[in-house]
N, C-alpha and C positions, 0 to 999 in steps of 0.2 A: 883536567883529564889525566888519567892514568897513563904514563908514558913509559912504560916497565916492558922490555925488550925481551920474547923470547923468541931464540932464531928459527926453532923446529918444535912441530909438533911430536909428543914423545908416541910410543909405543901403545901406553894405556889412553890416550886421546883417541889415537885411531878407533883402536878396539871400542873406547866410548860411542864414536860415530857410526861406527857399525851396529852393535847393538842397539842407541838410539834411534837410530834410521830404520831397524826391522822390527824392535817393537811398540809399534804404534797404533793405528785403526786397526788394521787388519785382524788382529788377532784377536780384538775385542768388538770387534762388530762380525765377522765372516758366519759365525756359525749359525745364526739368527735367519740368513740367506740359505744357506747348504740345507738345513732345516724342512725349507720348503720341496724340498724332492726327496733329501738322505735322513733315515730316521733309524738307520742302523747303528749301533754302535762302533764296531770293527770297522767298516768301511770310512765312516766319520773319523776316526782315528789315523787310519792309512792316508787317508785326503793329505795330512800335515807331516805323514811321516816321507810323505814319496814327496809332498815339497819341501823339505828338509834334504833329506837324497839330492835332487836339483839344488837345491842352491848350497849344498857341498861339494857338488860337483863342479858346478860354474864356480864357486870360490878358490876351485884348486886351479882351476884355467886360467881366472885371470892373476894367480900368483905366479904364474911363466908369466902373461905380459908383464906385469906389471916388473916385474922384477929385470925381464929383459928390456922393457918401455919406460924408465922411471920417469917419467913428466907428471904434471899434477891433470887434472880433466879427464879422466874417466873415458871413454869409449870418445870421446873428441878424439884424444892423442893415440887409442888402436887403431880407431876406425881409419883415420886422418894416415897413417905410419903404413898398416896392412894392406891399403886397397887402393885410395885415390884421396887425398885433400878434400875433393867434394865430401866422401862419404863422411870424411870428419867434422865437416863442417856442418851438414843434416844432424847428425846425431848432438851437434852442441846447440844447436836450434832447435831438436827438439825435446833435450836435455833443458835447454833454457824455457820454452813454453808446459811442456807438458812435464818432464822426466821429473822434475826437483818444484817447480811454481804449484803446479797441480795437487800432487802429495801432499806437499804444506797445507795448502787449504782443505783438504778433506782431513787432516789430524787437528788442526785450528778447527774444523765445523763439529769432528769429535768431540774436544774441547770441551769446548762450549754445552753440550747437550748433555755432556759429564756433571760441566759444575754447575747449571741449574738443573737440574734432577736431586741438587743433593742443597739447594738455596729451601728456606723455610717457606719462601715466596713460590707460586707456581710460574713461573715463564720457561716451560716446558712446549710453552706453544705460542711465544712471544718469539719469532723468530729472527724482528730488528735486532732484540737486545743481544739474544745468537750470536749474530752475525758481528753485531760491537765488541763484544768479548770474542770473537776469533781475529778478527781484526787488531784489536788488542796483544793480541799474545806475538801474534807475529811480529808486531811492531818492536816490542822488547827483544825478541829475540837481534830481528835486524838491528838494533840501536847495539847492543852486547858486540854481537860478530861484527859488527860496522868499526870498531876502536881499536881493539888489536888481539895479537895473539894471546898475550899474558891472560886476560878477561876471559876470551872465549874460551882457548882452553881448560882450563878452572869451571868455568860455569857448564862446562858441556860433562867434563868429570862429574863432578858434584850431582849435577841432575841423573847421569845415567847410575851412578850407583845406587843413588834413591832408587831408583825405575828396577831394579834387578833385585833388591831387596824387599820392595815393595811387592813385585810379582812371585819370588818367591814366600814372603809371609803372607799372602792371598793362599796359594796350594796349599802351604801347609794348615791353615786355618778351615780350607775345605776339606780336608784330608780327616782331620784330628777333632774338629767343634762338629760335625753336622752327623748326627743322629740317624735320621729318617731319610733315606739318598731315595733317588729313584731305580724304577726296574730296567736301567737301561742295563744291556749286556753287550759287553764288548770283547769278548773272544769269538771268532767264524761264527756263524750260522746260514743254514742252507738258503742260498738266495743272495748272499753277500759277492760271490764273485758276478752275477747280474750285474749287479749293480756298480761294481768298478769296473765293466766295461760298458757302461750305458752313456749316453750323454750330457744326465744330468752331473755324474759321478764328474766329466767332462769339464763340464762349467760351475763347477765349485770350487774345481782346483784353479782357475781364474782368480777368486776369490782368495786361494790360499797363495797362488803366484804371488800377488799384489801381497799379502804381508808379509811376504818372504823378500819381498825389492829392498835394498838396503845393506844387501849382503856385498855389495861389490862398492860401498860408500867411500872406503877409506885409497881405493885409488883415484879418488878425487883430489888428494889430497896428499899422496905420495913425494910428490916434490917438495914438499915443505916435511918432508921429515928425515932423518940425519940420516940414516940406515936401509933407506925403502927394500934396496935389495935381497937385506937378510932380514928384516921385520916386517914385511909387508905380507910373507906367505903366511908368517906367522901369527900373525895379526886378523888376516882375512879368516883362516879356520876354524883358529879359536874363538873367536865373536859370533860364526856363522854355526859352529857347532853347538855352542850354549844358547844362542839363541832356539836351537831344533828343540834339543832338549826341554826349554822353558814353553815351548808353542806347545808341545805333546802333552804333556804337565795341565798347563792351562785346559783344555778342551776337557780333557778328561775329568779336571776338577766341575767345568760347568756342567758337563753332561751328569756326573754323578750328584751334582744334589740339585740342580733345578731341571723339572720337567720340561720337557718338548713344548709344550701346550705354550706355556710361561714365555720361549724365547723365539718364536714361529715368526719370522720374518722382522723380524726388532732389531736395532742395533748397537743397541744398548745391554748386550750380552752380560756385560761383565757386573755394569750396577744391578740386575734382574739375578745372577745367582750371590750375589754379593746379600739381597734380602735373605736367600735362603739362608747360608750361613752365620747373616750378625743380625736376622733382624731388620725394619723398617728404619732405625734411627743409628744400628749399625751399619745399614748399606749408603745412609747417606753420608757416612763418613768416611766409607770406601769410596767412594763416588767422589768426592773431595782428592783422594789421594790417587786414586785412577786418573783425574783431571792433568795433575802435577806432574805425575807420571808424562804424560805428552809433552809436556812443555820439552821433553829431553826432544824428544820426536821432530818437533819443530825444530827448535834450535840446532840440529844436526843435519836438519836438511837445508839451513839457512846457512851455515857453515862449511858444507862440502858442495852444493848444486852451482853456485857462482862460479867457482875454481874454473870450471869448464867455457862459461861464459870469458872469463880472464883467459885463458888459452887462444878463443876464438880474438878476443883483442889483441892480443898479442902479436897474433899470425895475418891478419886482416886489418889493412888501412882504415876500411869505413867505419869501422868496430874498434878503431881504438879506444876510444873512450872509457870502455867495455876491461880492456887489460893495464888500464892505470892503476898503482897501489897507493896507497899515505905512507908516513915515514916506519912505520910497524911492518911493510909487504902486504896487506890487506887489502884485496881489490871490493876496497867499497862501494864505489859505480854497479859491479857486477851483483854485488848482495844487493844495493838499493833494485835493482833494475829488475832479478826475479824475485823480490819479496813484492813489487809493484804487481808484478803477473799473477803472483801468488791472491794480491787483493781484490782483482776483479774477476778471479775463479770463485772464491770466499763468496763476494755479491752475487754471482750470475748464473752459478753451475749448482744442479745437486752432489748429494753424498753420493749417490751408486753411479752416477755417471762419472765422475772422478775416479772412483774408483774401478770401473771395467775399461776405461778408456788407458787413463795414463797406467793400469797395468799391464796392456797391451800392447805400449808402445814401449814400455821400459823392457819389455819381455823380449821386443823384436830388437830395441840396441843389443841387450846383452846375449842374445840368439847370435848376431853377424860377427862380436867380438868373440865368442866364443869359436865359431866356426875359425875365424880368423888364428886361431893357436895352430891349427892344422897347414894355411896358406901361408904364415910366416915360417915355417919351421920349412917351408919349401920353399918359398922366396928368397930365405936370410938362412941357410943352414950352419953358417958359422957366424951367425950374431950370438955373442956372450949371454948364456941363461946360467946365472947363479941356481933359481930355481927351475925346474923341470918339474911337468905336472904329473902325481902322482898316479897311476894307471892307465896313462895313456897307449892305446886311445881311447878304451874304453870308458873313462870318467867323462871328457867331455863330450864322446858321443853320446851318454845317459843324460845330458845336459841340454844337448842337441834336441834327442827327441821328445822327452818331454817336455821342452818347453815349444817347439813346433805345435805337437798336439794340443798345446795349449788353444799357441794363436790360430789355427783352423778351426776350433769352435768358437772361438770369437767372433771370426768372420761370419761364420755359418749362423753363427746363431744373433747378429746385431750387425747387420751390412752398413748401416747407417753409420756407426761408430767405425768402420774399417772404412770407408769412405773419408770418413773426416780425418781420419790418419794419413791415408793418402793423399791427403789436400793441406796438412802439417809437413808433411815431406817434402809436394811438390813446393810450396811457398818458401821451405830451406834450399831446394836446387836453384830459386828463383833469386833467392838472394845472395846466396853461392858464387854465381853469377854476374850480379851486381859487384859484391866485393871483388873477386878477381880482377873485372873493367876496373873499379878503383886502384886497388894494388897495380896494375900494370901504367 
């Protein structure tokens, strides 16, 4: 085994995990759904540009926590610091079940539907073999981040710069090879602001939430890097801003050369306008490298979602198990335990229910931390902020309400799923509970 020591993850890792972490399903499968109600162009654009705005926003927010919070765990360590232990310890339960295990499995079920759409073989509707090859990826990925930092970091580089290079020579190859585009038109037309305040406009940005989750990855991860407090603002922006950048890019390439008709509730967006521009035997070799692409996806949620689980062991008797590292600082226990949860989401859940669910729940962690920039800065007025959020207050109130408005039509519109969140939450106060009785 590779026993090569590094003490901190650098600056470009972070940023790797952030990009890796945001782009993944969502921005290849979203517009397939949005589709079925928005057939605008302009408004279909605005969807990713206002979630882009949001998670610019929330990105500047948590560069005050994090800068003034450097612990590694994510909304564990604000929640946990802001408001009460309990609320830190819910959000690392449901960071451990839904926030980071969940995710995994719907870019692992992506995966898979990538690389056989592009197999010479049809098991396009063999859904064991799916579900073996999602299962697969994960496992690699956990064995990687399972060994030590030297490994993981390297492999998490390596993959996401493929992934950024990749998605930029897609746009430019839609931009430059395809001929015959369609009549979609995307500057205003009459009837467009209907439709951004309607509620389908509503629950697409659901759809666009979830691929924008990943923008807050790298304060998972904060502690283990040398400088969090002056790299981490820096680190969060820039990852979060090229990511917007690269999401706007993308839709705009599918919208202009594959028809509506083509991608009408599919989720397979990306190999579907990938025909339009290389071809039947070119798309399946974009569909090959869209595949690989994910693997970063994975791998960065396999990398940063534990940290928070290590936190809760750390802080909790019952959980220690949970915050043990190997001789590298690697809490493997924690990576084994949600790439475990990760596997029988894989087995037992659909793709859109992964998706509407654990977006709503990752939508409500980073809702109460963000709110939380306002309560700490009243609680702790003289705790040391290297950084300070840039347009406060008004950034993370634009952060605030639009992701609220999010999660009110989620409720409205799938009660069943806001139920079962509620019963993810209570089961965290439940064991909350438990722990504290042990700790004491």
């Amino acid at each position: 085994m590779n026993t090569s020591h590094t003490p901190y993850y650098a600056p470009r890792t972070a940023a790797a995990v952030i990009i890796a972490n945001m782009i993944g399903t969502g921005v290849f499968t979203s517009l397939g759904f949005q589709l079925l109600d928005i057939q605008s162009g302009f408004p279909l654009l605005m969807l990713w540009v206002l979630g882009g705005v949001a998670a610019l926003c929330g990105a500047a927010s948590y560069a005050e926590l994090g800068a003034a919070l450097p612990r590694s765990g994510g909304e564990y360590n604000f929640l946990g610091r802001i408001y009460h232990p309990a609320a830190g310890f819910i959000s690392g339960w449901v960071s451990a079940l839904i926030g980071f295990a969940a995710p995994t499995a719907a870019v692992a079920i992506v995966f898979s539907k990538y690389f056989t759409a592009a197999m010479p073989w049809d098991f396009t509707s063999d859904t064991a073999f799916q579900k073996a090859l999602a299962v697969a990826v994960v496992l690699v990925a956990t064995i990687i981040h399972g060994r030590n930092r030297s490994d993981s970091a390297r492999f998490q580089t390596i993959f996401t710069a493929m992934k950024v290079l990749l998605v930029i020579g897609f746009c430019a190859a839609g931009l430059l090879l395809t001929q015959d585009t369609t009549t979609m038109v995307f500057r205003p037309q009459s009837g467009d602001w209907g439709v951004m305040t309607s509620g389908a406009f509503a629950v697409s940005l659901i759809y666009v939430s979830y691929a924008y989750t990943g923008w807050n990855a790298a304060t998972y991860i904060c502690g283990e890097m040398e400088n969090p407090q002056s790299d981490l603002p820096k680190v969060l922006l820039f990852g979060t801003g090229l990511v917007m950048l690269l999401y706007v890019l993308l839709n705009f390439v599918f919208l202009r050369v594959a028809p509506i008709e083509a991608m009408l509730g599919k989720e397979e967006v990306g190999y579907i306008a990938a025909g339009y521009i290389f071809g039947e035997t070119g798309a399946r070799v974009i569909a090959v490298m869209l595949s690989i692409l994910l693997i970063s996806t994975v791998s960065a949620m396999v990398l940063a979602g534990p940290r928070a689980l290590q936190s809760v062991g750390e802080d909790f008797q019952a959980f220690r198990w949970l915050g043990k590292t190997n001789a590298d600082g690697v809490p493997r226990n924690a990576i084994y335990f949600q790439s475990f949860v990760a596997l029988i989401f894989i087995v037992t859940s659909s793709f859109k229910f992964i998706v509407v669910f654990a977006g709503a729940m990752l939508a409500l962690n980073s809702l109460l931390a963000v709110i939380g920039v306002f309560v700490l800065r009243w609680k702790e007025p003289d705790l040391p902020r290297p950084y300070k959020t840039w347009g406060y207050p008004i950034v993370p109130l634009i952060y605030i309400g639009l992701t609220a408005f999010t999660l009110i039509f989620v409720v409205k519109i799938s009660p069943s799923k806001a139920a079962f969140a509620a019963a993810i939450i209570l089961s965290g106060a439940l064991f909350y509970w438990v722990s504290e009785k042990a700790n004491r």
